[in-house]
C-alpha positions as CSV (number, residue, x, y, z in Angstrom):
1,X,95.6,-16.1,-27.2
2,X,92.9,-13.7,-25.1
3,X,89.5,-12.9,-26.6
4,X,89.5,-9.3,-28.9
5,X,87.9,-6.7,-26.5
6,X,86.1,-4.2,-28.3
7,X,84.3,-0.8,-28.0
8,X,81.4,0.1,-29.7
9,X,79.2,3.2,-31.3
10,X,75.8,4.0,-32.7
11,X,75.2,6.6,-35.5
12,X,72.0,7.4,-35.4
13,X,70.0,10.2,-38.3
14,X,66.0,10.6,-37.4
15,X,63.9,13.1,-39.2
16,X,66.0,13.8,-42.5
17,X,64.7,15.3,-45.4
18,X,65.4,17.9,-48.4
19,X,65.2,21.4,-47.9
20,X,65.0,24.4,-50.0
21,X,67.4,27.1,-49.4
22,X,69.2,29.8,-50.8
23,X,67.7,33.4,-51.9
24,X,65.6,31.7,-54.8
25,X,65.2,28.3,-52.7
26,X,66.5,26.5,-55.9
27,X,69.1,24.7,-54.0
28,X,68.3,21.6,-51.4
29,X,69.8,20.9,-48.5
30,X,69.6,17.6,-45.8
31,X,68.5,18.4,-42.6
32,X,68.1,15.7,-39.6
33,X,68.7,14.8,-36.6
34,X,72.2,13.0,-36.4
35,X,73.7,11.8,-33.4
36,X,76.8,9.2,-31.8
37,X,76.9,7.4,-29.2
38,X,80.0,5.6,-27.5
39,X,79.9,2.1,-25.4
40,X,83.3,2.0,-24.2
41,X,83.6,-1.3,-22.0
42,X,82.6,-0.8,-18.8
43,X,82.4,2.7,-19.2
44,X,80.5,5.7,-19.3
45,X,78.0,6.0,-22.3
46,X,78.6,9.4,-24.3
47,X,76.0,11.0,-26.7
48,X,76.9,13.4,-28.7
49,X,74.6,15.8,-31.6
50,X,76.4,15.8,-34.8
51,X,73.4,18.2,-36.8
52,X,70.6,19.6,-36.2
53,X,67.4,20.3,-38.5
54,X,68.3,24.0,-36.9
55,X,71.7,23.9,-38.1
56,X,71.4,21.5,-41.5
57,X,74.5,20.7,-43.1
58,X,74.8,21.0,-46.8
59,X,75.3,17.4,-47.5
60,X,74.0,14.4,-45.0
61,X,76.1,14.4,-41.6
62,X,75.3,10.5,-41.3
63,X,77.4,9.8,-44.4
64,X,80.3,11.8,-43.5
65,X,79.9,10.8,-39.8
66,X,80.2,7.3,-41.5
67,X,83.2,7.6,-43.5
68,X,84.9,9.4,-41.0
69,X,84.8,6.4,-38.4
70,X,85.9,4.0,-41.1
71,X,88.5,6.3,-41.5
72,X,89.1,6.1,-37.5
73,X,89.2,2.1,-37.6
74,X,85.7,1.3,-37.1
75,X,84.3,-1.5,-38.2
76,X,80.2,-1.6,-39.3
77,X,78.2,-4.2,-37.9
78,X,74.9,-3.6,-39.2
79,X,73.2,-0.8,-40.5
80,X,68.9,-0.3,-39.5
81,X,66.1,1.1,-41.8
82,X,62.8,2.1,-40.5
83,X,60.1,1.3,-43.0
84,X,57.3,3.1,-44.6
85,X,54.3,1.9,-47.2
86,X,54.6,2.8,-50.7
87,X,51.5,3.9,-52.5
88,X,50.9,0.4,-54.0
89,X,50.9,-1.1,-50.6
90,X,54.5,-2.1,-50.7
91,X,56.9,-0.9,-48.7
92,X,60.3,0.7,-49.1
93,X,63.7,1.7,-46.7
94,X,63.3,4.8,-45.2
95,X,66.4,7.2,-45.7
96,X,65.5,9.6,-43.0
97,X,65.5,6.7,-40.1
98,X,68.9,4.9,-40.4
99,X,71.3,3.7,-37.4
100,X,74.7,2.1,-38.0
101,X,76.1,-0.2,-35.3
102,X,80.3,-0.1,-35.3
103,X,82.9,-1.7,-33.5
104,X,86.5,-1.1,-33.4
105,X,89.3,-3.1,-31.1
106,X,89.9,-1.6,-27.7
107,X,93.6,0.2,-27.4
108,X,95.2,1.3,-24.2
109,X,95.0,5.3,-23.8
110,X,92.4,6.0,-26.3
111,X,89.1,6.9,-25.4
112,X,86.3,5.1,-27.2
113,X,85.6,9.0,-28.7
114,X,88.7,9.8,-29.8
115,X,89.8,10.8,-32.4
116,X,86.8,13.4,-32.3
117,X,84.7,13.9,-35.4
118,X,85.1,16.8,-37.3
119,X,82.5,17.3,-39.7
């Protein structure tokens, strides 16, 4: 029996935060940078911008980039928080800093971006 070959893909969100909008800016949207990138094996690395702070999405494009791949047959690996200090010198996760690390078996014919998210 041969070893599982697998390709691989970061999600990556930098920058998010809450946003008024709307006429009376009573309504909050997430805005942040959120991106993917492919590691097929022994291929070409693609990046790809999934939002924009220019172009926020009503609701965070991480989480649905996330369920979408799951969706696809990816498989999380690990998921990374940057940090920051609370006010009693603690510290806590940081929501707007988060990368997910997923895997999925390699198949014939499919490219490591396919199917392509649509968010």
């Amino acid at each position: 029996m041969g070893e599982a070959s697998w390709e691989h893909c970061r999600l990556a969100l930098y920058g998010g935060e809450w946003t008024p909008k709307g006429l009376f800016r009573k309504d909050w949207e997430w805005a942040g940078d959120c991106s993917i990138t492919y590691y097929p094996p022994g291929g070409e690395v693609r990046e790809e911008t999934l939002s924009e702070p220019a172009h926020a999405r009503g609701d965070n494009a991480f989480d649905r980039a996330l369920c979408a791949l799951t969706g696809y047959g990816w498989e999380l690996m690990s998921v990374q928080h940057g940090l920051q200090e609370t006010l009693g010198g603690g510290e806590t996760v940081r929501l707007d800093n988060q990368v997910a690390w997923l895997r999925r078996p390699v198949r014939v014919g499919r490219e490591t971006w396919e199917p392509e998210l649509e968010l």
